[in-house]
C-alpha positions as CSV (number, residue, x, y, z in Angstrom):
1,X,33.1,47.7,-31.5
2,X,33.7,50.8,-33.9
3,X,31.7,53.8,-33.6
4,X,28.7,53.4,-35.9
5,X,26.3,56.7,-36.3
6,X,22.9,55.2,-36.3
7,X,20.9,57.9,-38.1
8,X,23.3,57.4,-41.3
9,X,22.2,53.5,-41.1
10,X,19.3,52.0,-43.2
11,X,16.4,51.7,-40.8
12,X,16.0,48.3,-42.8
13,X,19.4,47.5,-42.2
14,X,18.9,48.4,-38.3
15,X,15.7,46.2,-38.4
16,X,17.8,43.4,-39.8
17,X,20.3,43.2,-37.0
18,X,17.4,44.1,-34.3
19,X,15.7,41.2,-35.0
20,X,18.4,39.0,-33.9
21,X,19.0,40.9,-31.2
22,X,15.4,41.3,-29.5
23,X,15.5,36.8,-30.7
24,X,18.7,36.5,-29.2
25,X,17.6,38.5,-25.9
26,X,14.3,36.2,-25.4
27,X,16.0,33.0,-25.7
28,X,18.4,34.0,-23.4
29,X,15.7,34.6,-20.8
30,X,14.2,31.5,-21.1
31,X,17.0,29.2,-21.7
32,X,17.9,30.9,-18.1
33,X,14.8,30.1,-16.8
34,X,15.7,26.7,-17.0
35,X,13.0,25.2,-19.2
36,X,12.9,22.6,-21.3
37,X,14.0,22.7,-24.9
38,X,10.4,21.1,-26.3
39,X,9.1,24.1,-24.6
40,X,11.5,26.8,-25.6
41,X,10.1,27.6,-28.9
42,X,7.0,28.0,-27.8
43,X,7.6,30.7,-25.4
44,X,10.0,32.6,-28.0
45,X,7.3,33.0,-30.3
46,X,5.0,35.0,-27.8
47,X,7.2,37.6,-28.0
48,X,9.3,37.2,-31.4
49,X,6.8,38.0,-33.8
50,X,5.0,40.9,-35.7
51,X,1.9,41.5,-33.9
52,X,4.0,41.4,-30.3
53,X,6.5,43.7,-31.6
54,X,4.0,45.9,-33.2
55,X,2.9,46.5,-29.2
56,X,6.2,47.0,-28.6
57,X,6.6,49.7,-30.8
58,X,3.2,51.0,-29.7
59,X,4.3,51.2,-25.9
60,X,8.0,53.0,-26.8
61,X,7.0,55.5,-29.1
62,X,5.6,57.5,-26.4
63,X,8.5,57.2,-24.0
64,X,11.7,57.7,-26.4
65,X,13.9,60.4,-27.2
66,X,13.1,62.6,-30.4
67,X,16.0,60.7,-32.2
68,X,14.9,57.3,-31.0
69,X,11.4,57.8,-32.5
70,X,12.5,59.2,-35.7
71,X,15.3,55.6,-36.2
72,X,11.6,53.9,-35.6
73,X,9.8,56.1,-37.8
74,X,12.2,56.1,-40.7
75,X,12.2,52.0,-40.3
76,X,8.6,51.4,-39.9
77,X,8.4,53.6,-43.1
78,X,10.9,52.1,-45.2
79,X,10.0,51.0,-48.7
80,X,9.4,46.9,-47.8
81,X,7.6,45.4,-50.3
82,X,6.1,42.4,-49.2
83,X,4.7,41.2,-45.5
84,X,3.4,38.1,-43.8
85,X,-0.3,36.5,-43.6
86,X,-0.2,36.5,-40.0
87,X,-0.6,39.9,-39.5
88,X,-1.3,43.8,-41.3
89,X,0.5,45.6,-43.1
90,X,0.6,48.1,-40.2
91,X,1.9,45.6,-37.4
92,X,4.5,44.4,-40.1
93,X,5.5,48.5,-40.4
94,X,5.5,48.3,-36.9
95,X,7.5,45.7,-35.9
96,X,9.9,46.7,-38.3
97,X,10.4,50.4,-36.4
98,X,10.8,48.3,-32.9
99,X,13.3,46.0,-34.3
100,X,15.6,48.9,-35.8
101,X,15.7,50.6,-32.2
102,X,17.0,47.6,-30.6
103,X,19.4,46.9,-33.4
104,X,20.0,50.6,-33.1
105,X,20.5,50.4,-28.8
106,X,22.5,47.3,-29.5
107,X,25.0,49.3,-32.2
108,X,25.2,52.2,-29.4
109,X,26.2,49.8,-26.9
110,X,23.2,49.9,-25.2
111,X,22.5,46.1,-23.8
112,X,20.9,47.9,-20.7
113,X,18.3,49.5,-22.4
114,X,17.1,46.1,-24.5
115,X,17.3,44.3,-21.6
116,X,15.5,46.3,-19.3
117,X,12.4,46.3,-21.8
118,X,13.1,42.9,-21.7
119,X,12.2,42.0,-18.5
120,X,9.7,44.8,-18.3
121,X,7.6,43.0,-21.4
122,X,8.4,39.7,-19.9
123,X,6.8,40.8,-16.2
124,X,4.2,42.3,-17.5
125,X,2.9,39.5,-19.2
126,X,3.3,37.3,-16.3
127,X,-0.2,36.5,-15.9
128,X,-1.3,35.8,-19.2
129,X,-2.1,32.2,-20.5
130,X,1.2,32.3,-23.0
131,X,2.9,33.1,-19.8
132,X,2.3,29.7,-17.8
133,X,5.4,27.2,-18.1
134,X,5.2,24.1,-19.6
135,X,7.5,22.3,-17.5
């Protein structure tokens, strides 16, 4: 893959391609897992949507670099016009600035990084009811 310098890139256009990423990343987990496909979608969605991501964002913008929290901050400020009913306007922001540092991380080669939040997201929440399989 070329060289791409992140800070010149759209934090939209980083959320964009984040979004598949951080999608792409939980599937993979649980399609290694070895569950069912019924099932799949269901465990996905715990962790693929605004109000989860909006944590997410929460939890790294106190352990990043300088330049990772200002790709999140320039994303999670972008001018986006219009957001879901399932959550605020905040979580949407939110989520936005988490997915443009994994599409960001992903750009810079930096699989390690997504997947070690990963599995630290997917361990922590373990022991929570969404957790349980449904094998």
């Amino acid at each position: 893959m070329e060289s791409i310098d992140v800070r010149e890139m759209s934090g939209l256009a980083l959320a964009y391609l984040g979004d598949t990423v951080w999608e792409t990343q939980i599937r993979l987990y649980w399609v290694k897992k070895g569950f069912h496909i019924s099932h799949l979608n269901y465990q996905v969605k715990q962790f693929v949507n605004a109000k989860a991501q909006s944590r997410y964002y929460q939890i790294l913008s106190v352990e990043l670099s300088e330049e990772e929290k200002a790709i999140m901050r320039r994303a999670k400020n972008a001018g986006i016009r219009s957001f879901p009913k399932s959550c605020s306007n905040q979580e949407y922001r939110e989520a936005t600035g988490f997915e443009a540092i994994i599409g960001a991380w992903f750009l810079q080669g930096n699989l390690e990084k997504i997947e070690n939040f990963r599995n630290r997201i997917l361990e922590k929440n373990k022991g929570e009811k969404e957790w349980h399989s449904l094998n």
